[in-house]
NUMI-663483 format. One record per residue: residue in three letters; x, y, z of N, C-alpha, C in turn. Coordinates in steps of 0.05 Angstrom, whole numbers. Each point is the difference from the previous one (the first is absolute). Layout:
ala_X_Y_Z_X_Y_Z_X_Y_Z
...
//
This chain:
unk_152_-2754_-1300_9_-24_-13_-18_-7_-23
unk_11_-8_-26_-20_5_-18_-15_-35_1
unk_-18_3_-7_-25_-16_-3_-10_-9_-15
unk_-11_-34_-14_-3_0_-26_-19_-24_18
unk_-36_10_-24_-15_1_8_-9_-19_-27
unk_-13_-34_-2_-18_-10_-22_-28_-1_5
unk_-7_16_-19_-35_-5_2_-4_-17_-27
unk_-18_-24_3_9_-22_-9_-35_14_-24
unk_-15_13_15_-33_1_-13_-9_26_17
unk_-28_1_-12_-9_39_7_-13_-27_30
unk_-13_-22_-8_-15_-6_24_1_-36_-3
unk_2_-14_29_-9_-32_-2_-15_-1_-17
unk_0_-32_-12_-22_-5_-22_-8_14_-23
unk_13_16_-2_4_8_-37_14_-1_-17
unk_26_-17_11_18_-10_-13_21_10_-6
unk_26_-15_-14_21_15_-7_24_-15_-14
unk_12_6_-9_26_-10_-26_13_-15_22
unk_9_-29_0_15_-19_12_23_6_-10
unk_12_-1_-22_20_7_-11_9_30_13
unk_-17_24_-8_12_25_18_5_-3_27
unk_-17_-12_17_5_-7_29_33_-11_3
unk_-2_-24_-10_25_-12_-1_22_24_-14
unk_-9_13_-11_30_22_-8_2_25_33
unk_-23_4_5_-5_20_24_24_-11_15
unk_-14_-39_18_14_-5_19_37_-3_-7
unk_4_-4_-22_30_0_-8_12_31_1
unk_-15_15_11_17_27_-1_-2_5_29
unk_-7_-18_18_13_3_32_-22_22_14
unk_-24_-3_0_-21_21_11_9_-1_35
unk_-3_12_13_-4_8_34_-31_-9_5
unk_-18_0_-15_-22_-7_12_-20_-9_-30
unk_-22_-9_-2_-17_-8_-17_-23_11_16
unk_-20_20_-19_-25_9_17_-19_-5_-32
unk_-19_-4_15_-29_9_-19_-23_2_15
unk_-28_12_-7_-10_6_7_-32_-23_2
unk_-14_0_15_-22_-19_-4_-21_1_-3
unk_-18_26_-9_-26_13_6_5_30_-6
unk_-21_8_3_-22_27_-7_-21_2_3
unk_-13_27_-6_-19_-5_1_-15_12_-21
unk_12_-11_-28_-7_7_-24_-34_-13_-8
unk_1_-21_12_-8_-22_-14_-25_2_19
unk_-11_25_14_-24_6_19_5_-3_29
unk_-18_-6_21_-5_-11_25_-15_-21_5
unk_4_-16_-27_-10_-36_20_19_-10_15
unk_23_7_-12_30_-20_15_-2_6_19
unk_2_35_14_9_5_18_-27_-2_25
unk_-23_7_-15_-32_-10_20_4_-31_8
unk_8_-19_-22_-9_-30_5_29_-9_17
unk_25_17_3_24_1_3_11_-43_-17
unk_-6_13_-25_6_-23_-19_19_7_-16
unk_19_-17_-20_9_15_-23_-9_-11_-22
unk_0_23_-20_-11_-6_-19_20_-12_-19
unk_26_-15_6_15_-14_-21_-8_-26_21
unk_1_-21_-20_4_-24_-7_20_-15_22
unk_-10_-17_19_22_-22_17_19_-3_-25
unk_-4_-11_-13_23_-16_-15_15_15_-18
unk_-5_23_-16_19_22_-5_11_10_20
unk_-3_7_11_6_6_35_25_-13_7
unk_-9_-31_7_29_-12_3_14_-11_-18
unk_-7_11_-19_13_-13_-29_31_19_-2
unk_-4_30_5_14_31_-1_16_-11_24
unk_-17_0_21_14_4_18_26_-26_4
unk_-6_-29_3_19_-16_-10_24_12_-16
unk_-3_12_-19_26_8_-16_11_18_11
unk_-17_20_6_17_15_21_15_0_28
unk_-20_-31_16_29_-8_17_21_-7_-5
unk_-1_-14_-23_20_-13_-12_22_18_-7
unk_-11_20_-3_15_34_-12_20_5_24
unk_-19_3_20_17_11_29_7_-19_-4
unk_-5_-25_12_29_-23_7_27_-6_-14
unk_-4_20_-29_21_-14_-27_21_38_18
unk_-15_21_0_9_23_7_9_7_34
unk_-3_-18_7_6_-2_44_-11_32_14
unk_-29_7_-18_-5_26_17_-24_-2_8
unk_-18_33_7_-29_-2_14_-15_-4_-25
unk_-18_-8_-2_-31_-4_-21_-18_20_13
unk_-7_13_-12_-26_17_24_-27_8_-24
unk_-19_-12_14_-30_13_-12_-15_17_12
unk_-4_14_-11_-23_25_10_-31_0_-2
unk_-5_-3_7_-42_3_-6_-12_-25_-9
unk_20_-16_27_-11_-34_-12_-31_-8_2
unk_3_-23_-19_-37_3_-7_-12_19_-12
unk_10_13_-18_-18_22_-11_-1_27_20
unk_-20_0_22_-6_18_18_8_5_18
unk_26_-17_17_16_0_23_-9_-2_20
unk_-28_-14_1_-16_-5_20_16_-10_17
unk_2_-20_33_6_-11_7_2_-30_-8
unk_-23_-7_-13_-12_-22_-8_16_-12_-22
unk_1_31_-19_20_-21_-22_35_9_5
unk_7_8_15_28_-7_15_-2_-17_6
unk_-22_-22_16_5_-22_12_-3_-19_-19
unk_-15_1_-29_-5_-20_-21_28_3_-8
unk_16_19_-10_22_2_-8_27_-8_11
unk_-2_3_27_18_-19_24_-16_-30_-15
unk_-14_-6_-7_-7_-37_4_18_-7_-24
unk_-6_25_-26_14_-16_-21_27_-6_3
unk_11_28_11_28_-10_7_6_-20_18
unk_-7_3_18_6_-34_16_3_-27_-15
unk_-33_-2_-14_8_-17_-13_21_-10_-20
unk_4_27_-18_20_2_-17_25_-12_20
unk_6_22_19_29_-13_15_4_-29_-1
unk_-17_-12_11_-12_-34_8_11_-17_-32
unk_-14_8_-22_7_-12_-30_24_7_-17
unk_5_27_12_35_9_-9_24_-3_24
unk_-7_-10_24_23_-11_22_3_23_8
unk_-4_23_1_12_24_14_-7_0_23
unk_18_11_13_-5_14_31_8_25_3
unk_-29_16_14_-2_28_-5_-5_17_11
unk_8_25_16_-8_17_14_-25_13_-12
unk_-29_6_9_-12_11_-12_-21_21_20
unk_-1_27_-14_-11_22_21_-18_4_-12
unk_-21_2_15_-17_4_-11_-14_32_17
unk_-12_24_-28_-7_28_9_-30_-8_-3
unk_-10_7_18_-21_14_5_-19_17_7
unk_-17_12_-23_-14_22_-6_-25_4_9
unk_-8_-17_6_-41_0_11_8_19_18
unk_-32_15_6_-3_24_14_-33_-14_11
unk_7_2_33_-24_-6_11_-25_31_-4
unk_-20_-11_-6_-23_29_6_9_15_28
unk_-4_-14_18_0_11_24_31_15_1
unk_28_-4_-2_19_19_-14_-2_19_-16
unk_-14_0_-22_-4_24_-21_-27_16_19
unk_-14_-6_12_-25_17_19_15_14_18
unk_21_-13_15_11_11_21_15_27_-10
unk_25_-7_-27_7_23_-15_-7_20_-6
unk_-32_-5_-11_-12_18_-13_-9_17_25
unk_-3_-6_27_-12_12_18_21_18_6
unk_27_-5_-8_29_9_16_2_21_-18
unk_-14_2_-25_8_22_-15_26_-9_-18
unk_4_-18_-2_19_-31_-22_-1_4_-29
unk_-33_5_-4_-1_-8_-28_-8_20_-11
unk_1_8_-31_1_22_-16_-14_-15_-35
unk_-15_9_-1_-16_-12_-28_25_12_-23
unk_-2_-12_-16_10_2_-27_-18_8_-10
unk_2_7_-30_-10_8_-13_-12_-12_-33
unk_-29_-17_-9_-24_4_24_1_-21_27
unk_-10_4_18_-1_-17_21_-28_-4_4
unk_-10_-25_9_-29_1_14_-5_10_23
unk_-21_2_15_2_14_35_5_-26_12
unk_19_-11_25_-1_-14_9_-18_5_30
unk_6_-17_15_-18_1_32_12_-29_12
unk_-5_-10_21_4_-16_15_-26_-21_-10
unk_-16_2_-12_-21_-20_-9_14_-12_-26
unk_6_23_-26_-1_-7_-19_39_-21_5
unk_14_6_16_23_-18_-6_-10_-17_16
unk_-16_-4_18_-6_-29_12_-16_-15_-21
unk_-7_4_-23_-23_1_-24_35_-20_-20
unk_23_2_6_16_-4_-24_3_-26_8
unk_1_-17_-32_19_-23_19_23_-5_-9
unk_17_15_-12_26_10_8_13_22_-6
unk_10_2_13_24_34_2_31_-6_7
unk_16_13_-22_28_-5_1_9_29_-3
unk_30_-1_10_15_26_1_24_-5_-18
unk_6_18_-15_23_-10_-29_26_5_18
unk_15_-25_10_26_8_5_23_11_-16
unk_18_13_13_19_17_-20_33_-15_2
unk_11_21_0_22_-17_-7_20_-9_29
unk_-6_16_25_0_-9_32_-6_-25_14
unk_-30_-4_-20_-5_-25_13_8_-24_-11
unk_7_-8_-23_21_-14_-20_24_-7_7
unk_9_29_7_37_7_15_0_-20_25
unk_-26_0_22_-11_-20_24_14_-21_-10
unk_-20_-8_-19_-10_-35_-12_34_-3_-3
unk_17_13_-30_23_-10_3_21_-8_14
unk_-3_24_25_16_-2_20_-1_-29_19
unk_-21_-13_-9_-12_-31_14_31_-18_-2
unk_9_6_-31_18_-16_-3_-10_-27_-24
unk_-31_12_-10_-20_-11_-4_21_-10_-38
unk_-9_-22_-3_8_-10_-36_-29_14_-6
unk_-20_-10_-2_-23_18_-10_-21_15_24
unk_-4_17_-16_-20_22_12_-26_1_-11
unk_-21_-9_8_-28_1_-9_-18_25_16
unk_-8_19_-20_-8_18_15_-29_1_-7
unk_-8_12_21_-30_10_4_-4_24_-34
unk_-19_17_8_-5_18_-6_24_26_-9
unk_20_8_-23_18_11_0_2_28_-22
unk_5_14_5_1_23_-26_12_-19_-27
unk_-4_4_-21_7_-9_-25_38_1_3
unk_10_16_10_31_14_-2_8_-14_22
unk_-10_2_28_10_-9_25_29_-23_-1
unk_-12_-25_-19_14_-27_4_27_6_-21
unk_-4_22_-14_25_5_-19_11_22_23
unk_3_17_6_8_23_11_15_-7_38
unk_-8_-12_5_6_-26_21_25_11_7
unk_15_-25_-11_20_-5_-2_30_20_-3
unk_-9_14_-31_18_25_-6_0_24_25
unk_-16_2_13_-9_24_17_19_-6_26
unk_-8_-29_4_10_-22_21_32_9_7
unk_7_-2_-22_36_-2_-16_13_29_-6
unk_-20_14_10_17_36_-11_2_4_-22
unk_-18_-11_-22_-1_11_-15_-16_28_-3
unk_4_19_-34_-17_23_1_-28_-5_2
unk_-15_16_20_-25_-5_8_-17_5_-20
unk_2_16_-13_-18_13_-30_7_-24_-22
unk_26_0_0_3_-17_-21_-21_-41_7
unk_7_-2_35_-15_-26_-1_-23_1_-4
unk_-24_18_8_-28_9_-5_-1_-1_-30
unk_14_26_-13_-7_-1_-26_6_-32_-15
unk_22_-19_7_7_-11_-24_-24_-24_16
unk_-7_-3_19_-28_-20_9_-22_9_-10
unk_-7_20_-10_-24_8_-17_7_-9_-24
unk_29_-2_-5_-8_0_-37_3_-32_1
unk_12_-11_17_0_-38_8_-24_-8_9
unk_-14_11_2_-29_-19_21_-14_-19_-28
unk_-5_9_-20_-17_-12_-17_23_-10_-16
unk_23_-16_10_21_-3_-14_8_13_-36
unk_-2_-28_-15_12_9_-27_-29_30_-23
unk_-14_5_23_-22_17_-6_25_25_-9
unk_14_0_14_15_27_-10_22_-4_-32
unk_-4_-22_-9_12_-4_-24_-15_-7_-19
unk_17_-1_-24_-17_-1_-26_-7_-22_-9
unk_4_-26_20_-17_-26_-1_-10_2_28
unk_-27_2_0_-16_10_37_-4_-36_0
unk_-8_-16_-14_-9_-23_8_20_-23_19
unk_26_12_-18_35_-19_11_-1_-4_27
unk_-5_19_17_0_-6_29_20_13_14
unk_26_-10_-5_18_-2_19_17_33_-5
unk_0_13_23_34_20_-7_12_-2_31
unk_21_15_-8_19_-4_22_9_39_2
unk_-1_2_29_10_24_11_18_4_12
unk_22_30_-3_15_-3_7_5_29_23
unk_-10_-2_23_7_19_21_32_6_9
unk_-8_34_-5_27_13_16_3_20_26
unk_18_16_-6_2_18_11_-9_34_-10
unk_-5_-9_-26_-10_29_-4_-26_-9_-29
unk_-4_-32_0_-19_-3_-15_-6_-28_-10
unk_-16_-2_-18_-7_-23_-12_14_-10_-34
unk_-1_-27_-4_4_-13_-27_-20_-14_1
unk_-19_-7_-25_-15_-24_2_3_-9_-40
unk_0_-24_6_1_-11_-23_-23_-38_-4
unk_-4_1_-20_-20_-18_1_18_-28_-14
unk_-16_-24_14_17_-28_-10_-3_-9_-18
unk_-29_1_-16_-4_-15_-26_20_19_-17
unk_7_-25_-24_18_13_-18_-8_25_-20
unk_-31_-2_3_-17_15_-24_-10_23_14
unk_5_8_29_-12_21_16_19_18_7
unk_1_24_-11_20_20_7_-12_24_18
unk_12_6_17_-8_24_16_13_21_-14
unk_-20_27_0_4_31_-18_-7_19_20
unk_16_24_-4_-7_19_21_-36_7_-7
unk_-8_-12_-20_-38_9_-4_-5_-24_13
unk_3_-27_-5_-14_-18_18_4_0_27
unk_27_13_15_1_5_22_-21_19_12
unk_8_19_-4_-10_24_7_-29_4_-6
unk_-20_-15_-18_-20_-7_2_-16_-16_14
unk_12_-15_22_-11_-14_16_-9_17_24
unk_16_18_3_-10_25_18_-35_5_-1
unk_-11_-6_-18_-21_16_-8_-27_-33_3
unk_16_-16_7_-14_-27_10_-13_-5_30
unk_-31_4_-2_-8_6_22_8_11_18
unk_3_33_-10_7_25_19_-17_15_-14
unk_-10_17_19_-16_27_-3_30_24_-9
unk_20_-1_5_12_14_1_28_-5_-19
unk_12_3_-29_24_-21_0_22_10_7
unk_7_21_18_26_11_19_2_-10_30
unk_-25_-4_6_-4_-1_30_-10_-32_-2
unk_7_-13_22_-1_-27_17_-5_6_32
unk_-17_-12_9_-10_2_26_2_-30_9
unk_20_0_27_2_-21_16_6_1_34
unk_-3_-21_8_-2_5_37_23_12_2
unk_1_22_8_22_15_14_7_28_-24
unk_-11_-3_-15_2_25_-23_-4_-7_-23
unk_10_20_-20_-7_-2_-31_31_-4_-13
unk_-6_-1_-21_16_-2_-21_3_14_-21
unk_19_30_-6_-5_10_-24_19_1_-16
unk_-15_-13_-23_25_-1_-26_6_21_-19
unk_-10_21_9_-4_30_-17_32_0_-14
unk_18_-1_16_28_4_-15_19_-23_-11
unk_-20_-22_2_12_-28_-6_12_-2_-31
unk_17_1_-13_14_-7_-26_4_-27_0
unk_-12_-11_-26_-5_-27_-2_20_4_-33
unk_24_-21_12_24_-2_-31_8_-31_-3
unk_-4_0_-32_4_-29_-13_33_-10_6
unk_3_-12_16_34_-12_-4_0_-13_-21
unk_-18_-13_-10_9_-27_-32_-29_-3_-10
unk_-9_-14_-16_-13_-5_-8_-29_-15_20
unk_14_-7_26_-20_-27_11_-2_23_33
unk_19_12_6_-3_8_26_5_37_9
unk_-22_8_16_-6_24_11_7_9_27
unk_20_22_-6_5_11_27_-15_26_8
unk_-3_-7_31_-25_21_2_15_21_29
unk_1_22_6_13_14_18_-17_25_2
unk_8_14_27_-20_19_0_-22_4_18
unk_-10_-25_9_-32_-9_15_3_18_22
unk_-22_8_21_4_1_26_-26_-16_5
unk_13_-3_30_-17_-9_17_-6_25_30
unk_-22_6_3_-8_12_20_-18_2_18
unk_21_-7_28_-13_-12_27_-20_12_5
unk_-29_-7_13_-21_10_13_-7_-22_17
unk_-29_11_7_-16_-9_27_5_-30_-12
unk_-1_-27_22_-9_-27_-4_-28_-9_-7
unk_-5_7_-27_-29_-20_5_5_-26_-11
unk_-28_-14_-6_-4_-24_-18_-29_-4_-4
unk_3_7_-25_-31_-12_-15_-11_-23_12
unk_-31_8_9_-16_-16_-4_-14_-18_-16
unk_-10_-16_-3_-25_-8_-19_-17_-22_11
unk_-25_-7_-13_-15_2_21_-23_-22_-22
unk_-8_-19_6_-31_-8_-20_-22_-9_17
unk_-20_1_-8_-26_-11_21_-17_-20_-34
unk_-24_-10_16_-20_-8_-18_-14_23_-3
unk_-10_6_-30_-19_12_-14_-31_-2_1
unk_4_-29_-4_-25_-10_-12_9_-35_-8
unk_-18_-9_-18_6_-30_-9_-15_0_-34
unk_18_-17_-10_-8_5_-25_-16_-21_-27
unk_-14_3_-8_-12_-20_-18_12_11_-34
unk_4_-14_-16_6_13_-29_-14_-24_-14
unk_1_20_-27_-24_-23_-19_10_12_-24
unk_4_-14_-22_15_1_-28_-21_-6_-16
unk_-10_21_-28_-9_-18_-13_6_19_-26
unk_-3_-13_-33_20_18_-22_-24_2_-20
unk_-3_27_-5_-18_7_-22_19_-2_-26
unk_-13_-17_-23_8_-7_-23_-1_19_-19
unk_-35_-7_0_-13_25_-23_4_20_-8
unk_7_14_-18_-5_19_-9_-15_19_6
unk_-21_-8_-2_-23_18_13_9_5_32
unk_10_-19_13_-5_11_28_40_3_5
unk_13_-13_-10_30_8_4_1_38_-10
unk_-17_7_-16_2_21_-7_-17_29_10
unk_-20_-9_21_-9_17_26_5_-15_24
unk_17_-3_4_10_-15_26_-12_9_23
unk_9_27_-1_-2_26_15_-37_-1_3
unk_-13_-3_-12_-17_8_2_-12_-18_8
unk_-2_-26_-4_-10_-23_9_6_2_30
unk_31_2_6_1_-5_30_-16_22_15
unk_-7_20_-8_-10_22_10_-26_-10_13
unk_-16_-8_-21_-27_-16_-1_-2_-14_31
unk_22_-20_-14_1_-27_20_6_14_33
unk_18_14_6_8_13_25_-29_13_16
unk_-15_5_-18_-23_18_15_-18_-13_3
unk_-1_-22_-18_-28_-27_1_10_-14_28
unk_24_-11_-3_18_-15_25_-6_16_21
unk_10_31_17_-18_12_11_-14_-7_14
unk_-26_10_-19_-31_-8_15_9_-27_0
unk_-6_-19_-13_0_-30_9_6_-9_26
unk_35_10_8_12_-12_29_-19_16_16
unk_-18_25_-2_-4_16_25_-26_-16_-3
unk_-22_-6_-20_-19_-17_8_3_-22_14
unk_17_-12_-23_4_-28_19_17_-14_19
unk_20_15_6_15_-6_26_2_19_24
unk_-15_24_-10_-16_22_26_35_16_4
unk_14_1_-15_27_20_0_2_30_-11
unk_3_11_16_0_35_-12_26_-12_-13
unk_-1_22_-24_26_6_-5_19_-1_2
unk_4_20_26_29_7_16_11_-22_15
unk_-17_-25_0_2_-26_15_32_-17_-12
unk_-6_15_-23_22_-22_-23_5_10_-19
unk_22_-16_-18_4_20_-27_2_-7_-22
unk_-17_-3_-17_13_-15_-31_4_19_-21
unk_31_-12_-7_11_9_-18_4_-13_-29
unk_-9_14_-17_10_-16_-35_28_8_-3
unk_11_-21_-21_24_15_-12_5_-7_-23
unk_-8_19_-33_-7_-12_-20_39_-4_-6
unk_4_-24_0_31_-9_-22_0_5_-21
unk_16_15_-9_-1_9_-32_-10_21_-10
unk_-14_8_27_-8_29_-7_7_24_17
unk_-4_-5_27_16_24_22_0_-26_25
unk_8_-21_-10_9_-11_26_22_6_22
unk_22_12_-14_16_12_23_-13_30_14
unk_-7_21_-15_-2_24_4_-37_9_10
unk_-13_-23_-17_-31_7_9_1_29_-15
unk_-23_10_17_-5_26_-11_15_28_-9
unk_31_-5_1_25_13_2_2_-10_-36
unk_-3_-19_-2_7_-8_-28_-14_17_-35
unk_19_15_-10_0_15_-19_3_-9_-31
unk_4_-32_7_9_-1_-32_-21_-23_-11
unk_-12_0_-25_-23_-18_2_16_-24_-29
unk_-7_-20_0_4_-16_-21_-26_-19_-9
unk_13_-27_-12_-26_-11_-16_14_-31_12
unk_-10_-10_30_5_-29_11_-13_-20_-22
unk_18_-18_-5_-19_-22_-3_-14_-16_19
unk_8_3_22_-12_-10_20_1_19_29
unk_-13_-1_21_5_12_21_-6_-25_31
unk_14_14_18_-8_-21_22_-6_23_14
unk_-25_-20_21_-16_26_20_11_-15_29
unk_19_2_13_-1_4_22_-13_1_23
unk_-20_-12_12_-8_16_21_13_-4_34
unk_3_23_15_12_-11_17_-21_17_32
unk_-11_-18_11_-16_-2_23_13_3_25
unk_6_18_14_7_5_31_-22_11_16
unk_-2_-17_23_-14_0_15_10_-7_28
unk_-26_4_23_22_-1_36_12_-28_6
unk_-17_-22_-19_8_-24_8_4_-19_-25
unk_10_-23_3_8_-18_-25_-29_-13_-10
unk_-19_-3_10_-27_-14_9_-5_18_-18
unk_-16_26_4_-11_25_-20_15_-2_-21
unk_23_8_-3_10_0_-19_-5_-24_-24
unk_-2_-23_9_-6_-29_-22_-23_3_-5
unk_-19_3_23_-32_9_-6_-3_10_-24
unk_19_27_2_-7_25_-22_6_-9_-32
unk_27_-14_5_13_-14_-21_-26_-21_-16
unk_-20_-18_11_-17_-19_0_-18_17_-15
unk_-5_21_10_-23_13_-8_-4_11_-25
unk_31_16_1_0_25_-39_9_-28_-19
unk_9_-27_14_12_-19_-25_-20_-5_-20
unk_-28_-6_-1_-13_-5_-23_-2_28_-27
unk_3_22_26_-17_25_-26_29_5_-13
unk_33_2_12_16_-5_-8_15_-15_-25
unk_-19_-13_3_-1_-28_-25_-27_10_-21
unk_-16_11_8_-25_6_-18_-10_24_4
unk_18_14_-5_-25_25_10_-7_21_-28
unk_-14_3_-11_-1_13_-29_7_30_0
unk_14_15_-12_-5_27_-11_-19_2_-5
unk_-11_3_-6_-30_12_-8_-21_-19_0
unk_-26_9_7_-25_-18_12_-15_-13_-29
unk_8_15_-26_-8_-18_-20_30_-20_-20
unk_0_-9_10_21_-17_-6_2_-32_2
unk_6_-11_-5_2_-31_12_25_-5_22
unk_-10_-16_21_11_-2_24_33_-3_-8
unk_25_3_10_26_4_-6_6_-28_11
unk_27_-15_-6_18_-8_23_28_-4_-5
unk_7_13_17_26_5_12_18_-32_0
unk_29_13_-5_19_-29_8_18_15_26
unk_-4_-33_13_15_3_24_25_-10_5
unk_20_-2_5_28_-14_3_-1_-24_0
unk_-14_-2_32_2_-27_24_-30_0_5
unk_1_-23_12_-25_3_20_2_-5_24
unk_-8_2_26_-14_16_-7_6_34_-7
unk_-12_18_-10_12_24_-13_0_23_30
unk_-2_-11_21_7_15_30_20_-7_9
unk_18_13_14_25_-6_17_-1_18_20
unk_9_-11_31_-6_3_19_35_13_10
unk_-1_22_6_31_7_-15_3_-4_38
unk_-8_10_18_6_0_30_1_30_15
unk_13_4_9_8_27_16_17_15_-22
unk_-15_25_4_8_27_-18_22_19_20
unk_26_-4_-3_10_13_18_8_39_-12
unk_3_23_20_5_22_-12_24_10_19
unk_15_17_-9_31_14_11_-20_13_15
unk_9_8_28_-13_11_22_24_19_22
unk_24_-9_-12_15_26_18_14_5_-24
unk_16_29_-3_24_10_-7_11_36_11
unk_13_-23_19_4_16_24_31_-6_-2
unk_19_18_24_24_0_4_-1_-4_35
unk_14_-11_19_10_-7_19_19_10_17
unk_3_17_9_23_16_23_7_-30_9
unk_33_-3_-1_14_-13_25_17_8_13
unk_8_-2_24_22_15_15_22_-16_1
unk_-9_-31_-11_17_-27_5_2_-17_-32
unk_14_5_-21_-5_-13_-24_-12_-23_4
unk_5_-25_23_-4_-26_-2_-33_-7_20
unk_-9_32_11_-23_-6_12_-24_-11_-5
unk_-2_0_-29_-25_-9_-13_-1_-25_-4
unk_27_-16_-2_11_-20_-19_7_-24_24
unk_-2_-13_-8_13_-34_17_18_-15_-25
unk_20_-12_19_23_-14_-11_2_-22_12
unk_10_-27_-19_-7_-27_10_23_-12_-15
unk_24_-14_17_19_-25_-17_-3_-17_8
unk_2_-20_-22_-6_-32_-1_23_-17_-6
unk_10_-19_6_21_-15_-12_-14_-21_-15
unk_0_-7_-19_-7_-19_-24_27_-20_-13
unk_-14_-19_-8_23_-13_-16_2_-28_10
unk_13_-18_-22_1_-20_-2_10_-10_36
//
């Protein structure tokens, strides 16, 4: 049964054409999906299980998009709510909607997926011979996942198929593959399997696959032997190059797609322009294997102090490099005299802006700053050390001379004070895959009735 699929945005809270939305929902979609997280943006979200968008963009999107389903009488479904699909922010994301229901009169079936993975579950697995490292993976043990404070498993497009089957108006999901919440549905419905995989890869980051990526909104169209996708803003046309280049969007591979229950290869996929605005794509396969589901995994690092301060001068904007050198080895000895810390205790890092602040020592290309900022960023076992340390390099930071015949320097600082106490340093600690014998084993499912 063919399937027509609006992805309104690539993700919550980054926005999208009201006007294209409103053209999407006038062409009669079966479902409205977008996605809510990644883990582009590091492992604080998913360590602090926070998101890193904004309450109020948050329900600012989401508001219009109930309003979307209610104007269209179908499912709404989000994937990787909260950013990281923690448990935590499924449940912040259940609040907004409620509330929303409560200020827009709706009454609502609402399922909610969930993705948290207890330690003691992933220990037991790993003992069962379950789990399988990716590639790189860290070593895990029964210490280091009791060490996380959280771990989620990316549901696929089974556990979704669950949630719908609720009967649910929206679906708020845990932790989900990028494709899962598009691919759903079509798969659900008999459509072509290759074709729903493939055309949910090139839909996940919505109007990303057209030649306005910012517009937001496109609309898909599932079959029986393939995909249409076309984008809503009037200025965004889909091309068999902007199609077919999305393939190559966070994949190691751009033929192959890997998801719970198999891969995806588009090796023989023909991607053809019907008009000017829309792409037909045929050809995909999809091919069944073992059930897994990715892991992921964050713990604390460390805790962090940072300190800002911007060389002006000439003289010193123009050995940056060499000044910090100075300063790093003076700083050194100093913390080990006077706060009795080896080395290996902690770590300070510079990062000259303007000169190899992204790349550091990788950096090959030299210029002439008018200014530079020095960075420093202090991790250590505890938040305590860490401000200590921050306390300590802040004066020579501010004064510390290039060279011993010179007159004393000083530095400009932003703010004051020029330390910030950043908190827990979180780091990715699994990427692993998951044997199930039961798609829905890992996962818990919860309906709520809401509404005025």
């Amino acid at each position: 049964m063919p399937t027509r699929v609006l992805v309104p945005s690539g993700v919550l809270g980054l926005g999208f054409d009201r006007t294209a939305l409103a053209r999407g929902v006038a062409m009669r979609p079966d479902i409205i999906a977008i996605d809510g997280g990644s883990t582009d943006s590091g492992p604080f979200s998913l360590g602090a299980g926070q998101s890193k968008y904004a309450r109020a963009a948050t329900k600012s999107e989401w508001r219009d998009l109930m309003l979307a389903r209610a104007t269209a009488g179908v499912p709404l479904v989000i994937g990787t709510a909260g950013t990281c699909g923690a448990d935590a922010t499924v449940d912040w994301m259940f609040d907004i909607t409620v509330e929303l229901a409560r200020e827009l009169g709706q009454t609502l079936r609402i399922a909610r997926l969930y993705s948290s993975q207890s330690p003691d579950t992933v220990t037991t697995a790993l003992a069962q011979g379950q789990i399988t490292p990716l590639s790189p993976a860290p070593e895990i043990s029964a210490e280091t996942l009791a060490s996380m404070t959280n771990i989620v498993a990316l549901a696929g497009a089974e556990q979704m198929q669950a949630a719908l089957q609720t009967g649910a108006d929206i679906v708020i999901a845990g932790r989900t593959t990028d494709t899962a919440t598009i691919a759903a549905l079509p798969l659900l419905r008999g459509d072509h399997p290759g074709g729903a995989w493939h055309g949910a890869k090139i839909a996940e980051c919505g109007a990303l696959c057209s030649t306005n990526p910012t517009s937001g909104v496109i609309v898909v169209d599932f079959d029986e032997t393939g995909f249409t996708v076309e984008a809503m803003h009037e200025t965004a046309l889909c091309t068999p190059h902007s199609v077919s280049a999305h393939m190559l969007y966070e994949n190691t591979d751009p033929f192959i797609l890997y998801e719970p229950g198999g891969h995806l290869d588009v090796t023989r996929a023909r991607y053809t322009a019907l008009d000017a605005r829309r792409v037909r794509v045929e050809g995909s396969e999809w091919v069944p294997g073992r059930y897994t589901v990715k892991l992921e995994g964050a713990r604390i690092a460390g805790y962090q102090t940072t300190i800002l301060a911007i060389l002006r001068g000439q003289h010193y904007a123009s050995h940056a490099r060499e000044w910090v050198a100075k300063l790093t080895t003076f700083l050194a000895d100093t913390i080990s005299r006077r706060m009795d810390l080896a080395p290996d205790s902690y770590a300070l890092d510079f990062r000259l802006i303007g000169v190899d602040g992204a790349l550091g020592g990788l950096e090959n290309r030299e210029g002439s700053p008018v200014e530079v900022g020095v960075l420093g960023i202090v991790t250590a076992p505890t938040q305590a050390i860490a401000a200590e340390i921050g306390k300590l390099i802040n004066p020579f930071v501010l004064h510390y001379p290039l060279t011993e015949n010179e007159e004393l320097p000083t530095f400009a600082f932003p703010y004051s004070p020029a330390t910030t106490d950043r908190g827990a340093l979180y780091e990715f600690a699994l990427n692993h895959v998951m044997e199930l014998a039961d798609p829905m084993s890992a996962f818990r499912l919860t309906v709520t009735e809401v509404g005025a």
